[in-house]
DSSP file (Angstrom, degrees, kcal/mol; ACC not computed):
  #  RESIDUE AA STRUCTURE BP1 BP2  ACC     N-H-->O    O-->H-N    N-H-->O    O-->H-N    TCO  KAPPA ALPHA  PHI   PSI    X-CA   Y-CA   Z-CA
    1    1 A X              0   0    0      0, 0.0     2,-0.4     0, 0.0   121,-0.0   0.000 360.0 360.0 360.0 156.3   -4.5   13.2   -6.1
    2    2 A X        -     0   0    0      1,-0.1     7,-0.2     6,-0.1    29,-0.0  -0.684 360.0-104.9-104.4 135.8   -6.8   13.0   -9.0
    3    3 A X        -     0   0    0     -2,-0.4     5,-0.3     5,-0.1     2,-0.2   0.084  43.1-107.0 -42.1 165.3   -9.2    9.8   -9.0
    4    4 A X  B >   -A    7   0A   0      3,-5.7     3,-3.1     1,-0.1    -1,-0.1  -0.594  30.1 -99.4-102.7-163.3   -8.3    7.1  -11.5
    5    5 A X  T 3  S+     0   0    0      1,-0.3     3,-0.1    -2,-0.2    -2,-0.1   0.718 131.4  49.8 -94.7 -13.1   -9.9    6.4  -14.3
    6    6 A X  T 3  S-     0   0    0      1,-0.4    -1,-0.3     0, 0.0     2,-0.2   0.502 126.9 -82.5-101.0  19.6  -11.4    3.5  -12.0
    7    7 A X  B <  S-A    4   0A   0     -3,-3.1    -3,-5.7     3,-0.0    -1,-0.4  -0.663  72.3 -29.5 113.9-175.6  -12.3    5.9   -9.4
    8    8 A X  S    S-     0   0    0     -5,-0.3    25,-0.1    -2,-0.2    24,-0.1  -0.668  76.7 -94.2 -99.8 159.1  -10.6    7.5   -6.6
    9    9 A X        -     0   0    0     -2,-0.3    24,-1.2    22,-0.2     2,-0.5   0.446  38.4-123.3 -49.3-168.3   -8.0    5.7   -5.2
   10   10 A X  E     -b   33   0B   0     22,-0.2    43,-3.8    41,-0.1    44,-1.2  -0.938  22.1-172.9-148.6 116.8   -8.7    3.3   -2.0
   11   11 A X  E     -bc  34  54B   0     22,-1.9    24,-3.1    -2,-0.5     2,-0.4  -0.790  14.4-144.3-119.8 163.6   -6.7    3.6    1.4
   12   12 A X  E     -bc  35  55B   0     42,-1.6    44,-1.0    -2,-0.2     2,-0.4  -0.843   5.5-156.3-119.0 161.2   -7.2    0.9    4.4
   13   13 A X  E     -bc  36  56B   0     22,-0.8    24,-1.0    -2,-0.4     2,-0.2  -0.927  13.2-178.0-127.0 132.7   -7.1    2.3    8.0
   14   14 A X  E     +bc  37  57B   0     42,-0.8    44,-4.1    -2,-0.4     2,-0.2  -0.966  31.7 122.4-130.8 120.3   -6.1   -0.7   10.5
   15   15 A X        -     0   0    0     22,-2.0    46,-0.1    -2,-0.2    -2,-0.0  -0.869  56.7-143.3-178.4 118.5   -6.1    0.6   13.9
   16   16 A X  S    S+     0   0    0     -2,-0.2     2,-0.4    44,-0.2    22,-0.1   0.553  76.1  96.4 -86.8   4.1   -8.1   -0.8   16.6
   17   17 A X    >>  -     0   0    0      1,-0.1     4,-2.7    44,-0.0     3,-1.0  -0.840  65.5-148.6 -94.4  88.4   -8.8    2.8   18.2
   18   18 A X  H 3> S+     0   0    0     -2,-0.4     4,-2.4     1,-0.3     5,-0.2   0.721  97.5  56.8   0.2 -83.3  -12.5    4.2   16.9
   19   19 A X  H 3> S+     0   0    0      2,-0.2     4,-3.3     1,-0.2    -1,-0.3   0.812 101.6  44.8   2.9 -91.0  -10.9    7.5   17.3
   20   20 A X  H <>>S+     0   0    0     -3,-1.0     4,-3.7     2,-0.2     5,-0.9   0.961 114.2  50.3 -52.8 -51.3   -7.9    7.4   15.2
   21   21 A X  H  X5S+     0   0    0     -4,-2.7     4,-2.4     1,-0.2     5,-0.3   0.987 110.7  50.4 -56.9 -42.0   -9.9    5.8   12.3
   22   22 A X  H  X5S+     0   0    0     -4,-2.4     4,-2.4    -5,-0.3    -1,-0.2   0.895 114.2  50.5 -51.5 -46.0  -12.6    8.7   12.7
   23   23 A X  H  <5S+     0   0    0     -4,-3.3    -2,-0.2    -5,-0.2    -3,-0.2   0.965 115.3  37.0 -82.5 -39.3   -9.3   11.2   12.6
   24   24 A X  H >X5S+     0   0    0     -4,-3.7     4,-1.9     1,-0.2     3,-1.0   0.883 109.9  62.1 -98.2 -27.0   -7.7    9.9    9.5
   25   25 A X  H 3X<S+     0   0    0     -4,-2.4     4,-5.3    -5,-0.9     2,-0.9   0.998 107.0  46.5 -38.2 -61.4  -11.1    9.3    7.7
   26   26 A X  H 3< S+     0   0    0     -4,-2.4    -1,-0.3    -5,-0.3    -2,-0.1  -0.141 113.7  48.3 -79.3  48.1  -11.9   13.3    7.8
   27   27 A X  H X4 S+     0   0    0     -3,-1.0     3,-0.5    -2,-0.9    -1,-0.2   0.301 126.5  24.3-127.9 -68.9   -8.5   14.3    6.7
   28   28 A X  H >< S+     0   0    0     -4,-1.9     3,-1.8     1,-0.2     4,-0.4   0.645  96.1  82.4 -91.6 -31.4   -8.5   11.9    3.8
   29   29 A X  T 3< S+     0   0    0     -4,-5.3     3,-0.2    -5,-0.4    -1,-0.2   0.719  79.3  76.0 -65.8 -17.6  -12.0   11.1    2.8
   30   30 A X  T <  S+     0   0    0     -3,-0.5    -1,-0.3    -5,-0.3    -2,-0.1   0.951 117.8  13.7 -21.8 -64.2  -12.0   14.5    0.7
   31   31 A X  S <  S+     0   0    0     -3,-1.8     2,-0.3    -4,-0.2   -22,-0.2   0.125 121.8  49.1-122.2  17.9   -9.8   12.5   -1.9
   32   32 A X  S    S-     0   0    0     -4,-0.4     2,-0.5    -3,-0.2   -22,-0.2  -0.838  76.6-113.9-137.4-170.0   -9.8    8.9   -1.4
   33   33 A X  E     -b   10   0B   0    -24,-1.2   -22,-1.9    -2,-0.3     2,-0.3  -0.998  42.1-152.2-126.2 120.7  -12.3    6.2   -0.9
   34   34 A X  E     -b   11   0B   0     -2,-0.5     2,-0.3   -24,-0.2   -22,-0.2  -0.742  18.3-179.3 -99.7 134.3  -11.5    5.1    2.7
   35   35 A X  E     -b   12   0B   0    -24,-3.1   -22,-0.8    -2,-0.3     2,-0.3  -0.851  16.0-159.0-124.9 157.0  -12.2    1.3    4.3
   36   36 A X  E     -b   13   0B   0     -2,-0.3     2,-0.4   -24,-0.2   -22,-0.2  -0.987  18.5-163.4-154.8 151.8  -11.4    0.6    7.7
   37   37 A X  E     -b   14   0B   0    -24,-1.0   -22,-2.0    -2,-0.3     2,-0.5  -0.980  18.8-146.3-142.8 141.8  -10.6   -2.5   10.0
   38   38 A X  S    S+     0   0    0     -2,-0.4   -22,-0.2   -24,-0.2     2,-0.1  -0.691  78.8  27.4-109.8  69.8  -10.8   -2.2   13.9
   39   39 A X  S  > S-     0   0    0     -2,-0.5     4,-1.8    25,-0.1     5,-0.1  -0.231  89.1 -95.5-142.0-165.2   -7.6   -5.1   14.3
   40   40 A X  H >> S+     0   0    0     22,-0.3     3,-2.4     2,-0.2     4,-1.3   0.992 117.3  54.4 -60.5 -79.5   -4.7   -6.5   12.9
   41   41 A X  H 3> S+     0   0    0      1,-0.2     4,-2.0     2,-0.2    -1,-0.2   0.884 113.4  44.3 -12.5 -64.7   -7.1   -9.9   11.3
   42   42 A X  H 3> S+     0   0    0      1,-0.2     4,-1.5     2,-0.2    -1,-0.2   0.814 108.6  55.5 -65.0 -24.4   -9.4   -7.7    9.7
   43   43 A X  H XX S+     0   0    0     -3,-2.4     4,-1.9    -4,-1.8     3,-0.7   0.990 112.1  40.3 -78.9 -58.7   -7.0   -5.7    8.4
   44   44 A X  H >< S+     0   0    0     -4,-1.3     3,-2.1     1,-0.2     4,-0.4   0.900 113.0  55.0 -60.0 -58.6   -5.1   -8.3    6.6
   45   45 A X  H >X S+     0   0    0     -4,-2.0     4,-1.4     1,-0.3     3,-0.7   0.640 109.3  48.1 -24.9 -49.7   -8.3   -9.9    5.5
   46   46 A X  H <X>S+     0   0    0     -4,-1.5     4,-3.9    -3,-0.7     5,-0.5   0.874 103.8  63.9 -51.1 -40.3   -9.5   -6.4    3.8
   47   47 A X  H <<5S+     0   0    0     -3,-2.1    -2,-0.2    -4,-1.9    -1,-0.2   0.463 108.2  36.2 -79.4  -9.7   -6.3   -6.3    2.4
   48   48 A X  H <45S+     0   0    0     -3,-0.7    -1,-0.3    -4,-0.4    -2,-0.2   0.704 126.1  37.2 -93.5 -64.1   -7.1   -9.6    0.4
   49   49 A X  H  <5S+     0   0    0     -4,-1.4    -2,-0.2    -3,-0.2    -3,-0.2   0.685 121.8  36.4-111.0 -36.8  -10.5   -8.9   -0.3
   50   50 A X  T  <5S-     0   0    0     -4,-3.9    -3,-0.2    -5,-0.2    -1,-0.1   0.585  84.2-148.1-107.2  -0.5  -10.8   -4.9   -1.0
   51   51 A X      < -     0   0    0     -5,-0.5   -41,-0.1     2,-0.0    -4,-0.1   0.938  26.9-170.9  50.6  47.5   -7.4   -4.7   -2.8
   52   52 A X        -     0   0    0     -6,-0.2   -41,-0.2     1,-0.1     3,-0.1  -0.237  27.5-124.1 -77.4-173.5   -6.8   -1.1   -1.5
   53   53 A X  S    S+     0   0    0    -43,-3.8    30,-0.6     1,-0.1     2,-0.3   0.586  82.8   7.2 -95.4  -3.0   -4.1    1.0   -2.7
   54   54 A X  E     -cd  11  83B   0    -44,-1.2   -42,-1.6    28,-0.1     2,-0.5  -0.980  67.7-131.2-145.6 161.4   -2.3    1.9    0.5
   55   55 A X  E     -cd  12  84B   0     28,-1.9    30,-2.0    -2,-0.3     2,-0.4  -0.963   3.2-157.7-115.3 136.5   -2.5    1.0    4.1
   56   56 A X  E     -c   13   0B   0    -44,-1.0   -42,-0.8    -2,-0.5     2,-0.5  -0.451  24.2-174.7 -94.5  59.0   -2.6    2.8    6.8
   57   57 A X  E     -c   14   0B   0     -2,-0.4    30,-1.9   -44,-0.1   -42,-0.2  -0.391  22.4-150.7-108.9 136.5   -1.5    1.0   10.0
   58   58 A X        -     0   0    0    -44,-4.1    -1,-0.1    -2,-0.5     3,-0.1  -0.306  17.3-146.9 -69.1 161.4   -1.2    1.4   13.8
   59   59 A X  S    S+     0   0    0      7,-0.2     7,-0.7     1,-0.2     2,-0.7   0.913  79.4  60.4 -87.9 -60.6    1.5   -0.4   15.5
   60   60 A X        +     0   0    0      5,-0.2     2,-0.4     6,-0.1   -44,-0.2  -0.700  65.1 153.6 -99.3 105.7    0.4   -1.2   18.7
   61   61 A X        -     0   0    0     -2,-0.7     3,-0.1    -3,-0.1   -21,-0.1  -0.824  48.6-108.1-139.1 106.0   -2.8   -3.6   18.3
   62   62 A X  S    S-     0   0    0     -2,-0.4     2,-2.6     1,-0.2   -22,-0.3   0.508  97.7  -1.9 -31.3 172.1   -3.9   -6.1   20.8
   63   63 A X  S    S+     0   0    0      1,-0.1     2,-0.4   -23,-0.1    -1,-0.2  -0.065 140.4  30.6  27.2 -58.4   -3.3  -10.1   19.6
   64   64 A X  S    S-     0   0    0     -2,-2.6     4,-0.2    -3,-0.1   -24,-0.2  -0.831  86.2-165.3 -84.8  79.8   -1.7   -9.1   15.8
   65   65 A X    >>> -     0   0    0     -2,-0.4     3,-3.3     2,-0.1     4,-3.0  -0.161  31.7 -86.1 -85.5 175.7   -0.1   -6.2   16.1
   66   66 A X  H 3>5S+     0   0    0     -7,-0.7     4,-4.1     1,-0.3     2,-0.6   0.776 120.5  45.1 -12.5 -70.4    1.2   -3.7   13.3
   67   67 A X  H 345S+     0   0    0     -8,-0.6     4,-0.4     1,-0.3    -1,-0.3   0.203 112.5  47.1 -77.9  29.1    4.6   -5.2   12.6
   68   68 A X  H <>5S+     0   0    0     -3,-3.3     4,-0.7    -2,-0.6    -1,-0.3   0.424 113.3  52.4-137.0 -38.4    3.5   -8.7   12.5
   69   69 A X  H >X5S+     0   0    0     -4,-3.0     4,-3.5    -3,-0.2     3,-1.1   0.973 111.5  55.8 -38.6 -52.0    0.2   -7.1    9.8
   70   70 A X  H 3X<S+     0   0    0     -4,-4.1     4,-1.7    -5,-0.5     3,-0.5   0.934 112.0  34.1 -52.4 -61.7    3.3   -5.7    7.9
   71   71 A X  H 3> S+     0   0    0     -4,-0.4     4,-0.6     1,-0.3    -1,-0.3   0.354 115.4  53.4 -88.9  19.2    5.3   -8.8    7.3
   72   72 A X  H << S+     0   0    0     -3,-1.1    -1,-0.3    -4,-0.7    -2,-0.2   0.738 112.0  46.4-108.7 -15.6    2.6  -10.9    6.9
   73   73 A X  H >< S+     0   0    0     -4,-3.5     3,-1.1    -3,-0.5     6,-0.2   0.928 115.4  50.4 -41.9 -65.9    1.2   -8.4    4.0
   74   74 A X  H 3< S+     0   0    0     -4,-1.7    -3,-0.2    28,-0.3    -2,-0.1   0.716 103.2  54.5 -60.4 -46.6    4.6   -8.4    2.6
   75   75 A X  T 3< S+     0   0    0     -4,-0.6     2,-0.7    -5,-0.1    -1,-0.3   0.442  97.2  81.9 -73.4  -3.3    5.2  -12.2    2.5
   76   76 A X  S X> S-     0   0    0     -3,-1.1     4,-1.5    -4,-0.2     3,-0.7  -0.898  70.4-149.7 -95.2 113.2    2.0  -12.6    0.4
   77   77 A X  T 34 S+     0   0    0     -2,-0.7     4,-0.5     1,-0.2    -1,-0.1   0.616  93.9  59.7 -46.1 -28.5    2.1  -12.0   -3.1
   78   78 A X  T 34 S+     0   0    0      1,-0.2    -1,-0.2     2,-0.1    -5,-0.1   0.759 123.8  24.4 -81.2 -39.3   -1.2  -10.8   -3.8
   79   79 A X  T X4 S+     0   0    0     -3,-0.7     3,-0.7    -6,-0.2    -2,-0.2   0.364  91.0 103.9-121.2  31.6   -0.6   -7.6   -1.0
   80   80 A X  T 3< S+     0   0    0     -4,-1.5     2,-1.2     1,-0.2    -6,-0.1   0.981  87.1  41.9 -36.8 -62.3    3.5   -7.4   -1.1
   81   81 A X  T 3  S+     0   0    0     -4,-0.5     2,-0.4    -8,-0.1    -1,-0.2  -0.266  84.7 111.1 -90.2  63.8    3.5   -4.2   -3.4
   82   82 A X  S <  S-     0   0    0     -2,-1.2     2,-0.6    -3,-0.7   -28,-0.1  -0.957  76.1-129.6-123.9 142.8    0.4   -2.4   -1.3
   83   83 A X  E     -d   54   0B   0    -30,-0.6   -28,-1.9    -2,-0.4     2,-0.4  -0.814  29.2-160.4 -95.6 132.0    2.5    0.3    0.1
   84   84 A X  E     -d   55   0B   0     -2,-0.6    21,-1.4    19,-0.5    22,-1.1  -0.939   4.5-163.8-115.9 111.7    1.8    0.6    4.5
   85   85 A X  E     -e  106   0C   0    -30,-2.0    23,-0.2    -2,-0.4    22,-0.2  -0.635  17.8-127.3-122.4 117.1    2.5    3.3    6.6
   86   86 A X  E     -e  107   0C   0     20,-0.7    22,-1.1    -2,-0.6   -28,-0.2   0.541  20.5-176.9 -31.9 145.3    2.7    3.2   10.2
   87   87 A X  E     +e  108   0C   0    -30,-1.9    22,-0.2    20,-0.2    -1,-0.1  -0.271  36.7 123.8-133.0  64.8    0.6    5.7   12.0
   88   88 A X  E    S-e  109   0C   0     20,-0.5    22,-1.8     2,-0.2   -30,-0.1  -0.153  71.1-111.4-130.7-172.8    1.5    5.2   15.9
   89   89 A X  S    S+     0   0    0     20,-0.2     2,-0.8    -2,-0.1     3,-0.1  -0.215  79.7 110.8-130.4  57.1    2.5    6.6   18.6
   90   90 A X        +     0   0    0      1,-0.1    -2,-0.2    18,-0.1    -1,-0.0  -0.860  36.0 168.5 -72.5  59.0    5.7    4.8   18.8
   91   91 A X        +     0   0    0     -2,-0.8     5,-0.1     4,-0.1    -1,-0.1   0.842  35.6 118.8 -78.2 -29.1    7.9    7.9   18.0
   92   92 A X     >> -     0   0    0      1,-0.2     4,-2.4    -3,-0.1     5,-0.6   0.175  64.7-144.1  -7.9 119.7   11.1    6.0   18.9
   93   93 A X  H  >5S+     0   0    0      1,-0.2     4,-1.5     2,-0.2     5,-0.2   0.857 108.3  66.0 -72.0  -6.6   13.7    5.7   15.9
   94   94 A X  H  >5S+     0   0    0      1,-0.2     4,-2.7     2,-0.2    -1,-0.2   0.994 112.1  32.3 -59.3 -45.9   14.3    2.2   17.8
   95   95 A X  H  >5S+     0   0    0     -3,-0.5     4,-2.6     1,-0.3    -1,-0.2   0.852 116.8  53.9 -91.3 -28.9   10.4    1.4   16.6
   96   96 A X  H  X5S+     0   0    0     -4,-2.4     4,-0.8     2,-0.2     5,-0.4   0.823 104.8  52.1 -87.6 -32.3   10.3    3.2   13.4
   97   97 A X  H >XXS+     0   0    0     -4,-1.5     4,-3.4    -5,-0.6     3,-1.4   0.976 109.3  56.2 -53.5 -50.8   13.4    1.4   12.2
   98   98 A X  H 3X5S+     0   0    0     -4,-2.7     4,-2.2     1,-0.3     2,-0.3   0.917 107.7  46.4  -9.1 -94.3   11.1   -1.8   13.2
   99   99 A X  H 3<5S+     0   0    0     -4,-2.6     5,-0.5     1,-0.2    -1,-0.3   0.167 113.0  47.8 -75.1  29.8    8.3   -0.7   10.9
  100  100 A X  H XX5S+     0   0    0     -3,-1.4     3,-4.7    -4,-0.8     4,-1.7   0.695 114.8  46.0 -94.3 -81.5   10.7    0.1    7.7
  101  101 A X  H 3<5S+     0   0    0     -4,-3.4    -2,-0.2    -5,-0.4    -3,-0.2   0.864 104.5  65.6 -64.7 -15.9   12.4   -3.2    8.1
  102  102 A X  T 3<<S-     0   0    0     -4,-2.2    -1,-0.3    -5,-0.6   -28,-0.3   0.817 132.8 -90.6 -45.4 -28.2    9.1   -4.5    8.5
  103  103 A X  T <4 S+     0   0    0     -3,-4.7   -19,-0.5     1,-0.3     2,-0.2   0.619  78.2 144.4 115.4  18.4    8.3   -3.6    5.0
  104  104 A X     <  -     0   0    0     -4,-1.7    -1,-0.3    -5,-0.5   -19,-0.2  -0.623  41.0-156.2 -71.4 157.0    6.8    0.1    5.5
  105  105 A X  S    S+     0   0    0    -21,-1.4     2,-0.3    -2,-0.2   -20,-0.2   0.618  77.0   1.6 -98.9 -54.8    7.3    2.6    3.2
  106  106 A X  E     -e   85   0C   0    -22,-1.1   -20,-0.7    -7,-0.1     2,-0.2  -0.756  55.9-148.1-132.9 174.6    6.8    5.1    5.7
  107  107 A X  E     -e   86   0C   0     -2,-0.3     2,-0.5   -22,-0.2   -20,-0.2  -0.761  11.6-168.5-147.6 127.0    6.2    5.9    9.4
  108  108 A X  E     -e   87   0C   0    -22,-1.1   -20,-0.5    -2,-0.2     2,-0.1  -0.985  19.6-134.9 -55.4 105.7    4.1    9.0   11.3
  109  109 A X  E     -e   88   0C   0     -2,-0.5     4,-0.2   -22,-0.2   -20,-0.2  -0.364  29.8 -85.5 -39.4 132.9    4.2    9.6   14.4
  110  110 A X  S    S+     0   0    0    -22,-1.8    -1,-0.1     2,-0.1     2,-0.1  -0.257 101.0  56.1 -77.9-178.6    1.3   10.4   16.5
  111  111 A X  S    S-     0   0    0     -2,-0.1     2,-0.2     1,-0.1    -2,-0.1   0.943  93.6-145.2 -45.2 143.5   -0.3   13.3   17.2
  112  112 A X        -     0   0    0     -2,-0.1     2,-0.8   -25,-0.1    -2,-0.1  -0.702  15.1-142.9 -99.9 146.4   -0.7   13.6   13.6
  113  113 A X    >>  -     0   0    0     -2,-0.2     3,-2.9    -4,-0.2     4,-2.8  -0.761  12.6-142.6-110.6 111.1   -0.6   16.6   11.5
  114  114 A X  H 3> S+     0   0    0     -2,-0.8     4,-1.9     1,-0.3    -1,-0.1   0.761  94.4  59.0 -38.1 -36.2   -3.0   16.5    8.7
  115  115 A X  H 3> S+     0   0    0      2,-0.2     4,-1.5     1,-0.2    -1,-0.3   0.760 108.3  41.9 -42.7 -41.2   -0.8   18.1    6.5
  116  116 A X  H <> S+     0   0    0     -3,-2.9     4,-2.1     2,-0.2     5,-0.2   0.677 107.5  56.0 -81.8 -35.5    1.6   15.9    6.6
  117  117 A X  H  X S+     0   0    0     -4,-2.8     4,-2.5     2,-0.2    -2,-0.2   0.941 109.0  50.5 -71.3 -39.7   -0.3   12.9    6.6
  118  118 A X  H >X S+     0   0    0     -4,-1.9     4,-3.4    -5,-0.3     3,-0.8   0.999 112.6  46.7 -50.7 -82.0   -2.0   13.9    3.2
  119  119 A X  H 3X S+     0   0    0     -4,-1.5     4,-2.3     1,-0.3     5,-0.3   0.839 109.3  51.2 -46.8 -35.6    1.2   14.7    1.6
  120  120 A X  H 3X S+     0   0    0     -4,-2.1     4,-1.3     1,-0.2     5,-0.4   0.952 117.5  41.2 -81.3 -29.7    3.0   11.6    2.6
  121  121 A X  H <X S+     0   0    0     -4,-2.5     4,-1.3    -3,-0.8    -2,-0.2   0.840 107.8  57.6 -77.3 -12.1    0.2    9.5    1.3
  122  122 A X  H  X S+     0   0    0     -4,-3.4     4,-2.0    -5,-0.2     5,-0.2   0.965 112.6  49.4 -63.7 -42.8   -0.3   11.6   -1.8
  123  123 A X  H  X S+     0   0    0     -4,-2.3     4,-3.3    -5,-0.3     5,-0.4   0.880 112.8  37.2 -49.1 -48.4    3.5   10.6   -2.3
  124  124 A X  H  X S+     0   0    0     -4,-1.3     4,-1.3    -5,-0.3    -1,-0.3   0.873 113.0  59.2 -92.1 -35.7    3.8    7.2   -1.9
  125  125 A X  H  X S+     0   0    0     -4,-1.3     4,-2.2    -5,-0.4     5,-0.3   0.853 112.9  45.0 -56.6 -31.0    0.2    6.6   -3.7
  126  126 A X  H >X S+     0   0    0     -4,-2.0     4,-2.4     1,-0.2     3,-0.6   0.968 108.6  53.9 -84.2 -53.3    1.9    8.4   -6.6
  127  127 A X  H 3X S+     0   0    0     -4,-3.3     4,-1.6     1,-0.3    -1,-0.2   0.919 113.8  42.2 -48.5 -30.3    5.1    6.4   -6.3
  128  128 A X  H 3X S+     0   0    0     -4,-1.3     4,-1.5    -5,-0.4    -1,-0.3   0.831 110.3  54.5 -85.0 -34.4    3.0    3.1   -6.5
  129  129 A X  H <X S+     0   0    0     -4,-2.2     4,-3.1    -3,-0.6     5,-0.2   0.888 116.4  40.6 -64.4 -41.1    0.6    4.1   -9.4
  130  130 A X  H  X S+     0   0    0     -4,-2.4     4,-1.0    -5,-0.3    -2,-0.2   0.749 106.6  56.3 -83.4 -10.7    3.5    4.9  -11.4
  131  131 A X  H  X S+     0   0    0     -4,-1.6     4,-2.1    -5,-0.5     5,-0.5   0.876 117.6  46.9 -71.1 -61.6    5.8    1.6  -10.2
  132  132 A X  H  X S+     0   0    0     -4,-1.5     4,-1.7     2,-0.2     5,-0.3   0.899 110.2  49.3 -34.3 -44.2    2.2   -0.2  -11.8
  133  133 A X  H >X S+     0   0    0     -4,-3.1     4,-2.6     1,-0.2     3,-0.6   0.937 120.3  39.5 -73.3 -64.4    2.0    2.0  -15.1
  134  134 A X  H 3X S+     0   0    0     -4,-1.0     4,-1.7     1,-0.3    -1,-0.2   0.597 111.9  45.6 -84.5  -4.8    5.4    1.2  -15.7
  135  135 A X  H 3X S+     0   0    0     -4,-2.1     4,-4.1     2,-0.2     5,-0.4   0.697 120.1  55.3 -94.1 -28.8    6.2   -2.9  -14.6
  136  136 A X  H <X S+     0   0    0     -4,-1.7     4,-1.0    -3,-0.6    -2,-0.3   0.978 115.1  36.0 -72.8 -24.1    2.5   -2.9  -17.0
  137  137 A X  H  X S+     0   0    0     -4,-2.6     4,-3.6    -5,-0.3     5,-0.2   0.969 119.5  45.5 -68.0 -52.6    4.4   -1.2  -19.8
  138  138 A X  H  X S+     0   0    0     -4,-1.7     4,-5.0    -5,-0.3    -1,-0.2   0.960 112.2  48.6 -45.6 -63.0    7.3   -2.9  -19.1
  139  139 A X  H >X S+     0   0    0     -4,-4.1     4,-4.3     2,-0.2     3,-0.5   0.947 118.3  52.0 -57.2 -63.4    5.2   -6.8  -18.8
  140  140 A X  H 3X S+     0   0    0     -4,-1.0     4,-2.7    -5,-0.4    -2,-0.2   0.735 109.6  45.5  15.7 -77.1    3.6   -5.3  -22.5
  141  141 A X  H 3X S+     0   0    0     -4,-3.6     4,-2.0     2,-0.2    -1,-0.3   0.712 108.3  52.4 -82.3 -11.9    6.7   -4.7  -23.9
  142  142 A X  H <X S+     0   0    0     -4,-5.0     4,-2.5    -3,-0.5    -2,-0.3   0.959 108.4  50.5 -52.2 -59.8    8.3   -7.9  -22.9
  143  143 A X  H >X S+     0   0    0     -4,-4.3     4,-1.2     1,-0.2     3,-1.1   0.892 116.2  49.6 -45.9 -64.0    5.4  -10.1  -24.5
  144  144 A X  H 3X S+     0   0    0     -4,-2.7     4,-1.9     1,-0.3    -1,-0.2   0.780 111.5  43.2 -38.3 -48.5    6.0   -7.9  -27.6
  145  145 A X  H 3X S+     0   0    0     -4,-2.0     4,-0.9     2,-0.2     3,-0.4   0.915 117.7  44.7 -41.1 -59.4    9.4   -8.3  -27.6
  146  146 A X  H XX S+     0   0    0     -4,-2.5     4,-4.3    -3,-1.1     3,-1.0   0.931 112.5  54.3 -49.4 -62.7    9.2  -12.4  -26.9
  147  147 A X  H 3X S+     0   0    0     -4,-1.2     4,-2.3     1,-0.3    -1,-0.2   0.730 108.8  48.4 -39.1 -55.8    6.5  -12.6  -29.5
  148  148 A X  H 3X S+     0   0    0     -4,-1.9     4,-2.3    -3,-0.4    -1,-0.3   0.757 114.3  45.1 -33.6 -54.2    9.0  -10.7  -32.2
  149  149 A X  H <X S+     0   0    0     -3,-1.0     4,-3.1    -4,-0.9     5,-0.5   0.909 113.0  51.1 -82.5 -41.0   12.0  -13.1  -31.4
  150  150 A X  H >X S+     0   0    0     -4,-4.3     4,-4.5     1,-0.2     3,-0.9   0.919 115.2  42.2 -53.1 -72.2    9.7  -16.2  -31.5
  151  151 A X  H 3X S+     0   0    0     -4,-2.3     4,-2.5     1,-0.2    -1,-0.2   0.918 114.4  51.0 -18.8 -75.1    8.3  -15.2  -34.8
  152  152 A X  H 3X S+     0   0    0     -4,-2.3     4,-1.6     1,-0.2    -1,-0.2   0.788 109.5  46.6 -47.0 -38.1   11.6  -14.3  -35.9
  153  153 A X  H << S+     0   0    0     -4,-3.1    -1,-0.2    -3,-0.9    -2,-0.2   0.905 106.4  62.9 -70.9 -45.6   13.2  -17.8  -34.8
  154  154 A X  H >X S+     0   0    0     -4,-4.5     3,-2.7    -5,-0.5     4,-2.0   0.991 105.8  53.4 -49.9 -62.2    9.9  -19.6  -36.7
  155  155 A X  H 3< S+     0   0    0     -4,-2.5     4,-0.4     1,-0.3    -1,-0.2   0.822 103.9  46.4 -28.9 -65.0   11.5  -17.9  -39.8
  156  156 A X  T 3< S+     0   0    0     -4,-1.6    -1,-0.3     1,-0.2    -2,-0.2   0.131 100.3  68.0 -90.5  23.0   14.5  -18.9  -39.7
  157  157 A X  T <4 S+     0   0    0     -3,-2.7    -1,-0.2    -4,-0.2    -2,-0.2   0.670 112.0  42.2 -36.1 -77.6   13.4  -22.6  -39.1
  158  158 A X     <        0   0    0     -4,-2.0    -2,-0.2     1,-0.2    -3,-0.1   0.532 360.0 360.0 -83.5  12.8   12.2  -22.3  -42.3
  159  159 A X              0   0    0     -4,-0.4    -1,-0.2    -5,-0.2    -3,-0.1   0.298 360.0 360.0 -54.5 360.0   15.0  -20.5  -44.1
């Protein structure tokens, strides 16, 4: 995916295995700018602080784990629309139904294939810049709109 205009985009890795963060860093750091949080805390806490534009998260995480990251990401306004997808080794549909209701976008199964992982975050990064261009076009042309009728009501106050 091509940087924005404010740089290239920004993914969190939450995963409390060294390892895994090391593996999805060199497959992604080509084309993103990558931050990383070794448990569940830190990961919501980045998630606050560094604004990224996707999350990456493991499931299974000593004290907070994934699904409990997800909906507490999801019930905050400030990271509700940051898109998360699971990265575990949970392959189960039992456990990836879990992280969708959870509020995931997606889920991957471990061992991961780089290919796949690239493309499913290039996807969902695209879906999410372009839900943003358009609820800002959209917030844009509402004020215009409002602005129009208000004006337009002043007039005819003084008609």
């Amino acid at each position: 995916m091509s940087p924005s205009a404010e740089g290239p985009n920004r993914l969190l890795i939450v995963d409390d295995e060294p390892a895994n963060i090391h593996i999805l860093s060199n497959i992604l750091s080509d084309d993103y700018e990558i931050r990383a949080a070794n448990n569940g805390q830190r990961g919501l806490e980045a998630a606050l602080t560094q604004s990224p534009d996707l999350i990456l998260l493991d499931m299974v995480m000593p004290d907070l784990d994934g699904l409990e990251v997800c909906r507490r990401l999801k019930s905050d306004e400030a990271t509700r629309d940051i898109p998360v997808i699971f990265v575990t080794s949970m392959s189960d549909p039992a456990n990836e139904e879990l992280g969708l209701q959870a509020g995931a976008v997606d889920y991957i199964s471990k061992p991961i294939s780089p290919p796949i992982v690239k493309a499913r975050v290039k996807i969902h990064l695209q879906n999410h810049l372009t839900v943003r261009f358009l609820e800002g076009l959209l917030s844009s042309s509402t004020t215009t709109l409002e602005q129009a009728r208000s004006e337009a009501e002043s007039l005819l106050v003084f008609a």
